[in-house]
C-alpha positions, 0 to 999 in steps of 0.5 A, spaced: 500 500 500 503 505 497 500 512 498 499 517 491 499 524 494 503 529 491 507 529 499 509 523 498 510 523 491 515 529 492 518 524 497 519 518 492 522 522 487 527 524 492 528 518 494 529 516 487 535 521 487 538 519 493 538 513 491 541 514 484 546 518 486 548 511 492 548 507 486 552 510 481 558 511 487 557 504 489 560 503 482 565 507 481 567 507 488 572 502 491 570 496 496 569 499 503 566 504 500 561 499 497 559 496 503 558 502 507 553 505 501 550 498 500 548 499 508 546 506 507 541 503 502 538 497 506 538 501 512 534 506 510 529 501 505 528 497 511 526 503 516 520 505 510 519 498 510 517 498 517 511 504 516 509 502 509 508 495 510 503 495 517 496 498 514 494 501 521 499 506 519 495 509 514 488 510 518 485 516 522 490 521 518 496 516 520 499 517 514 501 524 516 506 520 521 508 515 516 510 521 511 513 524 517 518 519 519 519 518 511 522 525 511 527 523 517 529 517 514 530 521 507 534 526 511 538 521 515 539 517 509 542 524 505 546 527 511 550 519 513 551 519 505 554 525 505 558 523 511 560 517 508 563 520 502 567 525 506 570 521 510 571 516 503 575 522 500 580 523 507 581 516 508 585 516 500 588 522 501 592 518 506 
């Protein structure tokens, strides 16, 4: 049961493009760098799978919080990317 608003279709293309980018530096980055971004992803599908899977999720406006925590997810998807690819940079300098 995935909703269609316009809310959650902004999120799923966001997550489409976070997950891109994942998915284009797991192929051109180096194997400990490939690990920690594969983690990255099958952490953060984990967790939304969580709230979408469960229906009562859904009732009495509960989808609110669904795309709320969806959003959180998305930010800490997005910041430990980041974090990743700065630390991926320093180790090679090294």
């Amino acid at each position: 049961m995935f909703p269609t608003d316009n809310e959650f279709t902004l999120l799923y293309f966001l997550y489409f493009l976070i997950f891109t980018y994942i998915i284009y530096q797991i192929i051109i980055s180096k194997r400990a760098n490939q690990i920690r971004l594969s983690l990255i992803i099958i952490v953060s599908i984990l967790l939304n799978m969580i709230f979408y899977l469960n229906p009562e999720n859904f009732e009495e406006g509960g989808s609110l919080v669904v795309l709320f925590y969806s959003g959180i997810i998305f930010l800490g998807t997005t910041i430990s990317t980041f974090i990743n690819q700065i630390i991926s940079k320093k180790t090679s300098k090294l």
